[in-house]
C-alpha positions as CSV (number, residue, x, y, z in Angstrom):
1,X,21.5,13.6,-76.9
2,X,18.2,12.6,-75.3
3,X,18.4,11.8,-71.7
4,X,15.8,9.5,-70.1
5,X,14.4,9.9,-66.8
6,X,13.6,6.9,-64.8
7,X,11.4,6.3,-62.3
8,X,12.1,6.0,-58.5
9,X,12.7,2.6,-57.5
10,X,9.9,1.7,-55.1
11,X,10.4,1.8,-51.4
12,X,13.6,4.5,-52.1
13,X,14.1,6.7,-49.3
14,X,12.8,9.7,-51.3
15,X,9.7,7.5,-51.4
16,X,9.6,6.6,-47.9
17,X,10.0,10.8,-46.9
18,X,7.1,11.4,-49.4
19,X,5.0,8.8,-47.5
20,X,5.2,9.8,-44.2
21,X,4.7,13.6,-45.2
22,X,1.7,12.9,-46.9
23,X,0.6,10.1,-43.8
24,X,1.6,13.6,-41.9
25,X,-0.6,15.9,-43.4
26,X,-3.3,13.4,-43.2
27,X,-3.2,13.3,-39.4
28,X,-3.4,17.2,-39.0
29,X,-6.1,17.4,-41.5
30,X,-8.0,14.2,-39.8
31,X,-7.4,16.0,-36.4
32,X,-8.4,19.9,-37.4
33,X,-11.1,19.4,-39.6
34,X,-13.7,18.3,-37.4
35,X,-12.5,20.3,-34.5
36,X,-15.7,20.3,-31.8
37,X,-15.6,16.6,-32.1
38,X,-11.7,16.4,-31.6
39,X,-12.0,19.0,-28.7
40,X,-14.7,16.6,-27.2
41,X,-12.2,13.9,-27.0
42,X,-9.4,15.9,-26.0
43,X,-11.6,17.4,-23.5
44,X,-12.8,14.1,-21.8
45,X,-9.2,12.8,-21.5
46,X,-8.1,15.8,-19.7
47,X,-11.0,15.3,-17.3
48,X,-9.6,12.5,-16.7
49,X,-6.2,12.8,-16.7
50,X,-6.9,15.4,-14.5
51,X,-8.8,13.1,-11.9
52,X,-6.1,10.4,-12.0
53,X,-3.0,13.1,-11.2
54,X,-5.1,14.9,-8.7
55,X,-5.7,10.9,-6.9
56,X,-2.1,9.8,-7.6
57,X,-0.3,13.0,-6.1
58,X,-2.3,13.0,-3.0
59,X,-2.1,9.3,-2.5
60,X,1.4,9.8,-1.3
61,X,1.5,12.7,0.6
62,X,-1.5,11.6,2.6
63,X,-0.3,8.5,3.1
64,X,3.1,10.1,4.5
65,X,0.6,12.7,6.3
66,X,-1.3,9.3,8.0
67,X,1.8,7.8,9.0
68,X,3.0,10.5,10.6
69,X,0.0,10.8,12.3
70,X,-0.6,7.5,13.7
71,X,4.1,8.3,14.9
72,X,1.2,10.0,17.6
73,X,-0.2,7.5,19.3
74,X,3.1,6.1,20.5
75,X,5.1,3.1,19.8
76,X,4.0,0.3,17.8
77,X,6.4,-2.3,19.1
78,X,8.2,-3.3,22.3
79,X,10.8,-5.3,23.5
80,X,10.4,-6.7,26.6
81,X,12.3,-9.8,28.7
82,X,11.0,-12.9,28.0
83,X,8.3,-14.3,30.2
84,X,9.1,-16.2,33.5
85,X,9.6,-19.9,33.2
86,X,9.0,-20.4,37.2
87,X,8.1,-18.2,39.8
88,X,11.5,-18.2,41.4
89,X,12.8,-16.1,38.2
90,X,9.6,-13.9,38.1
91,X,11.0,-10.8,39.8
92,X,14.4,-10.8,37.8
93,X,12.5,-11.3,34.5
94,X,10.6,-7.8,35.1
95,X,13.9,-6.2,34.0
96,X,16.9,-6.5,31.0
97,X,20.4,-5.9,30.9
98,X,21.0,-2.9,28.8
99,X,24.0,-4.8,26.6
100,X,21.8,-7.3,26.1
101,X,20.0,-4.3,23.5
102,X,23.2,-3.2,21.7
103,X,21.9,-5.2,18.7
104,X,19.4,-1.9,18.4
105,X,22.1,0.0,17.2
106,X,22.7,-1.6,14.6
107,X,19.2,-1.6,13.7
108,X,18.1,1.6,14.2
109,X,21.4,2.9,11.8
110,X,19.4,0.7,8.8
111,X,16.0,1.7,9.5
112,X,15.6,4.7,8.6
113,X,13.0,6.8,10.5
114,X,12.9,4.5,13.3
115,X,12.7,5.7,16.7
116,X,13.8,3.8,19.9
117,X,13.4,4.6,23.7
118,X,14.5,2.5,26.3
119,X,12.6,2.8,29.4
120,X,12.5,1.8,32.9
121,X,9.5,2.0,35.7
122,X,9.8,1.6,39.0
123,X,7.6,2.7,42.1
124,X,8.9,5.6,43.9
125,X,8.3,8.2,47.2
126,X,7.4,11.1,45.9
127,X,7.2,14.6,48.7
128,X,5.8,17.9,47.6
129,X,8.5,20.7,48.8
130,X,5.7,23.4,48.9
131,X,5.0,23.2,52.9
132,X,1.4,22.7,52.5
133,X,-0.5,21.0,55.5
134,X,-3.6,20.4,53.3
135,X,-1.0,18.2,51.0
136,X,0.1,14.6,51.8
137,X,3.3,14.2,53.1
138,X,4.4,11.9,50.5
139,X,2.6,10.0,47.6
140,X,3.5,6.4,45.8
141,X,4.0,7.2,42.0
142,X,5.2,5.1,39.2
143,X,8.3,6.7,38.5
144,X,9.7,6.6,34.3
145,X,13.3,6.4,33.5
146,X,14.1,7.8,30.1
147,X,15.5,9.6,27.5
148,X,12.5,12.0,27.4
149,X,13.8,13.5,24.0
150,X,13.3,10.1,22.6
151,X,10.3,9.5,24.8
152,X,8.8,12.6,23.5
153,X,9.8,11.7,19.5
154,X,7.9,8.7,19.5
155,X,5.0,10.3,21.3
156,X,4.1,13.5,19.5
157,X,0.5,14.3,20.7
158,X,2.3,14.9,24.6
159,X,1.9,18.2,25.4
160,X,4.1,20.3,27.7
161,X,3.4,23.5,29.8
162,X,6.9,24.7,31.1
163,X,9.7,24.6,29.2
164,X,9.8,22.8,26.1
165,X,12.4,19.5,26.6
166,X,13.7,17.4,23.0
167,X,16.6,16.1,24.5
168,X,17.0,14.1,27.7
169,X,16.7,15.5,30.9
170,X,19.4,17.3,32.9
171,X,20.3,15.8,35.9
172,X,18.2,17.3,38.9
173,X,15.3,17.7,36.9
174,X,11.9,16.0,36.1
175,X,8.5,16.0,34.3
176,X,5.3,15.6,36.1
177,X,2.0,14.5,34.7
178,X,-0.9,16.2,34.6
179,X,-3.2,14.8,37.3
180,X,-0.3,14.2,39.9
181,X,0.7,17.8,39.6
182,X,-3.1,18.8,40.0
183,X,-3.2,16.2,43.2
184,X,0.1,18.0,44.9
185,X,-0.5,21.4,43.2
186,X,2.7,21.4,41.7
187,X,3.8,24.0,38.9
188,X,7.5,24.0,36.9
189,X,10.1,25.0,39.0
190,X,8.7,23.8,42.2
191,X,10.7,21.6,43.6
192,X,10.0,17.3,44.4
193,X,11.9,14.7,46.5
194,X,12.3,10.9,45.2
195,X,13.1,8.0,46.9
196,X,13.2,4.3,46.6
197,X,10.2,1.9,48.0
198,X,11.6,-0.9,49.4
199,X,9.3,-2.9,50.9
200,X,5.1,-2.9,51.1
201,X,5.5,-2.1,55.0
202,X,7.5,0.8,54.5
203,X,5.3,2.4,51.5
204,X,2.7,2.5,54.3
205,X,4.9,4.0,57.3
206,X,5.8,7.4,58.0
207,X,8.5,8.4,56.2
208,X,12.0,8.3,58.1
209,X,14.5,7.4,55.3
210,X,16.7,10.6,54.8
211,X,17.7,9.2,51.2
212,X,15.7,11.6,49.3
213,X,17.1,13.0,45.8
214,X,15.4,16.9,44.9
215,X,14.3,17.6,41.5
216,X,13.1,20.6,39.9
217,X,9.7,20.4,38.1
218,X,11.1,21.3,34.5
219,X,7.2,21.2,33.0
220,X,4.2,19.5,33.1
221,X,3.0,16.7,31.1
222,X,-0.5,16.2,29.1
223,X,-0.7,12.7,27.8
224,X,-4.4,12.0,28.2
225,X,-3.2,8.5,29.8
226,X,-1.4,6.5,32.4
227,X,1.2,8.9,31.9
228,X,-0.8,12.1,33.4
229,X,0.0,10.5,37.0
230,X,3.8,9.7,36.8
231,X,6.9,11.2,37.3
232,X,10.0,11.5,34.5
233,X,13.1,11.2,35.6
234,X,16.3,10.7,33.6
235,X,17.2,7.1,33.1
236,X,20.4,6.9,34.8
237,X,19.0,8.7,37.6
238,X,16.3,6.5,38.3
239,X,18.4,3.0,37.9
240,X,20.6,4.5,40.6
241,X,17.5,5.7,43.0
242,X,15.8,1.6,42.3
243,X,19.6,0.9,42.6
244,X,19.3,-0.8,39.3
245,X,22.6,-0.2,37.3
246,X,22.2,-0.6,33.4
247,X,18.8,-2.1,33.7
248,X,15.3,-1.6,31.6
249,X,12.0,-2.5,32.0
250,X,11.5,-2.2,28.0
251,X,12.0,-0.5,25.0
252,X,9.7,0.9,22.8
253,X,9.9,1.4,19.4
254,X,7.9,3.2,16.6
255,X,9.3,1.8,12.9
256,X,7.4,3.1,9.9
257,X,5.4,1.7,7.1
258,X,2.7,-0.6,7.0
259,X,1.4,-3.5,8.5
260,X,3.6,-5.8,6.5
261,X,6.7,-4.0,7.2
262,X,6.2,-3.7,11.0
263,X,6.0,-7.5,11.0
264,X,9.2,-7.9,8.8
265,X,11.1,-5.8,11.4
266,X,9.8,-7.7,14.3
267,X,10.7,-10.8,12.8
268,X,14.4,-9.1,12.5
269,X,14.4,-8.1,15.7
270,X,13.4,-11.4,17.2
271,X,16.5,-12.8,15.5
272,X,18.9,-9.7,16.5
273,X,17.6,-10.2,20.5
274,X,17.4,-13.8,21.2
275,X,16.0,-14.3,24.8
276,X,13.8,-11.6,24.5
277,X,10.2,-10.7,23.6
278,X,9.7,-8.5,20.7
279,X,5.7,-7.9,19.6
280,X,4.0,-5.4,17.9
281,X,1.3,-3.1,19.5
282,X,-1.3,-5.2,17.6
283,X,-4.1,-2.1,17.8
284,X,-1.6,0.7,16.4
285,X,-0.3,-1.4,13.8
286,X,-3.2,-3.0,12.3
287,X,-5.2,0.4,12.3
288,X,-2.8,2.2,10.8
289,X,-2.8,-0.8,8.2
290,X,-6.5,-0.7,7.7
291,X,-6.3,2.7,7.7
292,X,-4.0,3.0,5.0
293,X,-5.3,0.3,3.0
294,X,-9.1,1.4,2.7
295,X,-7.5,5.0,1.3
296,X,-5.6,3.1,-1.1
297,X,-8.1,1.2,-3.0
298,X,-10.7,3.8,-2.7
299,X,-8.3,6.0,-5.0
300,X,-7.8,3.0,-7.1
301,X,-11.6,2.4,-7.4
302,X,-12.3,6.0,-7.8
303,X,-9.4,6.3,-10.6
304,X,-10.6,2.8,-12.5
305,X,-14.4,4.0,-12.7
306,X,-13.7,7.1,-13.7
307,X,-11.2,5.9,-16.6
308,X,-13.8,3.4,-17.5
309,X,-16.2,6.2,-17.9
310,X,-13.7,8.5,-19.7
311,X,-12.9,5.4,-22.1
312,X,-16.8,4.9,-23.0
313,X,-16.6,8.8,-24.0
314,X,-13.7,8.7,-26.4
315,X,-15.1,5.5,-27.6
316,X,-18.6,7.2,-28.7
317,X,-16.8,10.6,-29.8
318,X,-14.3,8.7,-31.7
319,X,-17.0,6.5,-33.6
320,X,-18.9,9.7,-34.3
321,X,-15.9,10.9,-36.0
322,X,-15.0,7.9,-38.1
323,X,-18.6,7.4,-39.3
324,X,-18.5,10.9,-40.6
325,X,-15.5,10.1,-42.4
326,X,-16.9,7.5,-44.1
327,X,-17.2,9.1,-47.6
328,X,-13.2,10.4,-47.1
329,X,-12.5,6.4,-45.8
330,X,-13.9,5.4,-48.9
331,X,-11.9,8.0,-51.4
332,X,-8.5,7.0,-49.8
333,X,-9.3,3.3,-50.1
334,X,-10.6,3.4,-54.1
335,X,-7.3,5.5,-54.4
336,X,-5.2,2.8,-53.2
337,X,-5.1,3.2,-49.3
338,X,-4.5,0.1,-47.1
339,X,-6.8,-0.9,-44.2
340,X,-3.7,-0.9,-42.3
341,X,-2.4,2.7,-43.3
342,X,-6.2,4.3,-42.2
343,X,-6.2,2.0,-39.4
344,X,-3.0,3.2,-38.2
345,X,-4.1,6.4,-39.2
346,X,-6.9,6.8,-36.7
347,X,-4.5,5.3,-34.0
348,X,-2.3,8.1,-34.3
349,X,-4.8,10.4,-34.2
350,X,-6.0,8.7,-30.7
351,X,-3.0,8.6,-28.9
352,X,-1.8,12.5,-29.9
353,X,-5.1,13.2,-28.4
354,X,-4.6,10.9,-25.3
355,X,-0.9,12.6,-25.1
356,X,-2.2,16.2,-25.2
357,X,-5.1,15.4,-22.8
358,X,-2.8,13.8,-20.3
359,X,-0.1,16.6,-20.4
360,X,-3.1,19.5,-19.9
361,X,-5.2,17.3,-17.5
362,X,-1.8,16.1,-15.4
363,X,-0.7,20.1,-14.9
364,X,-4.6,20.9,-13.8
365,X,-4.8,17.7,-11.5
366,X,-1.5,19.1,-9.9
367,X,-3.0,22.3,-9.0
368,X,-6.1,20.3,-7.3
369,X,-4.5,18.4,-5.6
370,X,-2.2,21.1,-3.6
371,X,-5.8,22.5,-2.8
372,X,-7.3,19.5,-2.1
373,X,-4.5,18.6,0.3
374,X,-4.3,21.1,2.2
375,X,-8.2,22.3,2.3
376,X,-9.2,18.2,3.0
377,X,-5.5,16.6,4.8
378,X,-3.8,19.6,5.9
379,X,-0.9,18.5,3.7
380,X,1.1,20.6,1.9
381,X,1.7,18.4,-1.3
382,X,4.8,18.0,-3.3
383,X,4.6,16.8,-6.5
384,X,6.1,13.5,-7.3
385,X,7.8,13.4,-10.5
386,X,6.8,10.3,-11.9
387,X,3.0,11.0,-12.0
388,X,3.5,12.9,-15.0
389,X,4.7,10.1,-17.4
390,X,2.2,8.1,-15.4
391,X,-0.5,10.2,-16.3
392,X,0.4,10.7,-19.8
393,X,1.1,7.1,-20.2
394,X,-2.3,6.3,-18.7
395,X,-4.2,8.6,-21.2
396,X,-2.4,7.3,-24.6
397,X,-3.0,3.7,-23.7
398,X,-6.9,4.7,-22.6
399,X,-7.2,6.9,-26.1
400,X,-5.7,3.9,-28.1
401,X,-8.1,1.1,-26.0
402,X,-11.1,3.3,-26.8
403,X,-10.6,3.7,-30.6
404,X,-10.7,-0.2,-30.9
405,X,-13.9,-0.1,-31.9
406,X,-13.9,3.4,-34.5
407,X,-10.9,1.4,-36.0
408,X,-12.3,-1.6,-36.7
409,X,-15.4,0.2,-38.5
410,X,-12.6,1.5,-41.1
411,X,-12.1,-2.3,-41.8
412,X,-15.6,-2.3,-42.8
413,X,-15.9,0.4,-44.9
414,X,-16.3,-0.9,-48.6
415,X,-16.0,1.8,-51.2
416,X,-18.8,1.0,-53.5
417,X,-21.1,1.2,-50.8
418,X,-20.1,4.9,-49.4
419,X,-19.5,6.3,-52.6
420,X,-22.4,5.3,-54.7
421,X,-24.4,7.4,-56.5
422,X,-21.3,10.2,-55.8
């Protein structure tokens, strides 16, 4: 009995497997024939992958490094009472009830690296304790009520000399700036009396009030400011000297982020504190925006012109290849191949390429960056996860825009005309 074998239905899955072997094998023939050429391509999509990591890494660490930076110069909003409506009001709106500020709280729970500091000034007796005759009996200071720890948080380019303080103050203690310690000769652990002014007369008499409080000088402050010629004094200390229970002059705040996110916090806070005046510290805020702005689209710029000018290199390196090809185009199309099938051929070859590059180009970048950032920002970079499908992504879709062009050439091709006179 003769058995007869029939052909494979077309478009059977044995078919289907035999296709994409043979589309397969095409690719890895297509991609290590011409080798230089391939490596040129590969090469310039690394370079650039390479750039693009190196910008995109650093872009957030520096920008965590600026912000941090700018924490430096202090708070960037205040809260303060609301302005006098007539003058017999003035003097009682120079100061806040501190329940009036419970509201902060709340807000500082949900804000995550905020930083708040109520404060409260007031002028102040001060007498140096070191028996001196060439020293002034007594001098008139501003005198700052606070939570130094927190004071100190939002003002990190202070500097200290004496004993280091990140918490508040213990009672019977103080800080004393810079310039009024030169002025009196004062050193830490000397030793200062405080009192209250009460009137203009008596901050120009001789003093006789025995209602002096001692404090020892815990260290001495460098602020470069205002600040160089006060005294600190813990809060509750001071409202009981001015004999000004649970009262604030302000409160400062630092809240991070940008300029757009500052002015959404203000606005929250304006709602949270009704009857009070909250505004941003227009010069910290809107530098630091700037700032941070002008850094991000220069790596933007810097990353688009240079993918523009890695895309014009694949394009020309991929042309080069496919016009070399053209005798091979035209084989594969008088043996049946599809326009589409070549097409998608050269595609694939592209975007392996663009894959490859990005992976080699994304782990070099990485390594350039961690010098750059800490050579160039003094930032000691951690890589962000996401870059590297970002980078990779970036490369495939730049490999597959550039061979637009090579690809439609293999539309063009017209076997008769490569192949004559083969």
């Amino acid at each position: 009995m003769t058995q007869t074998l029939k052909p494979e239905a077309a478009g059977s899955p044995r078919e289907g497997i035999a296709r994409s072997s043979m589309f397969w094998r095409l690719w890895w023939r297509a991609v290590s024939v011409k080798r230089s050429q391939a490596a040129l391509a590969l090469a310039s999509l690394a370079v650039g992958a390479a750039i693009t990591s190196m910008l995109l890494n650093l872009y957030g660490d520096v920008r965590r490094k600026m912000t941090e930076d700018f924490r430096s110069y202090g708070a960037n909003v205040v809260v303060t009472p609301a302005p006098a409506k007539t003058d017999a009001v003035a003097a009682e709106s120079t100061v806040m009830d501190e329940t009036s500020l419970k509201p902060l709280d709340q807000f500082a729970s949900e804000t995550p690296g905020a930083s708040i500091a109520p404060v409260l000034y007031g002028a102040v007796r001060l007498s140096p304790n070191a028996g001196d005759a060439r020293l002034p009996s007594f001098v008139n200071v501003v005198a700052v009520g606070a939570d130094f720890g927190a004071l100190r948080r939002l003002n990190e380019g202070w500097r200290e000399s004496g004993e280091a303080v990140s918490s508040n103050l213990p009672q019977g203690e103080c800080i004393v700036g810079a310039q009024l310690a030169s002025r009196l000769h004062l050193k830490p652990g000397d030793s200062v009396q405080v009192s209250r002014l009460t009137s203009a007369a008596e901050a120009d008499a001789p003093q006789t009030s025995p209602s002096f409080s001692t404090f020892r000088i815990l260290s001495i402050l460098t602020s470069g400011a205002s600040e160089d010629d006060q005294v600190f004094l813990p809060l509750a200390t001071l409202q009981a000297i001015l004999n000004l229970p649970d009262k604030v002059s302000l409160v400062q705040l630092n809240i991070p982020g940008e300029t757009r996110d500052v002015e959404t916090a203000v606005n929250r806070l304006g709602g949270l504190l009704p009857g009070l005046e909250v505004r941003p510290i227009r010069q910290i805020v809107y530098s630091e925006g700037k700032v941070l702005g002008t850094i991000r689209w220069l790596l933007l710029s810097l990353t688009v012109l240079i993918l523009v000018i890695i895309a014009l290199c694949v394009m020309a390196t991929m042309t080069a290849i496919v016009l070399e090809r053209r005798k091979d185009i035209g084989v594969m199309k008088a043996l049946g191949a599809a326009d589409r099938l070549l097409m998608r051929l050269f595609m694939t070859e592209s975007a392996s390429l663009g894959l490859l590059g990005g992976a080699l180009g994304y782990a070099a970048g990485a390594l350039l960056a961690r010098s750059v950032g800490l050579r160039l920002f003094a930032v000691k970079l951690s890589l962000h996860a996401w870059t590297l499908p970002a980078v990779c992504g970036l490369t495939v879709a730049l490999a597959v825009i550039a061979a637009q062009v090579p690809v439609r050439i293999v539309k063009a091709i017209r076997p008769a005309v490569v192949l004559k006179g083969e």
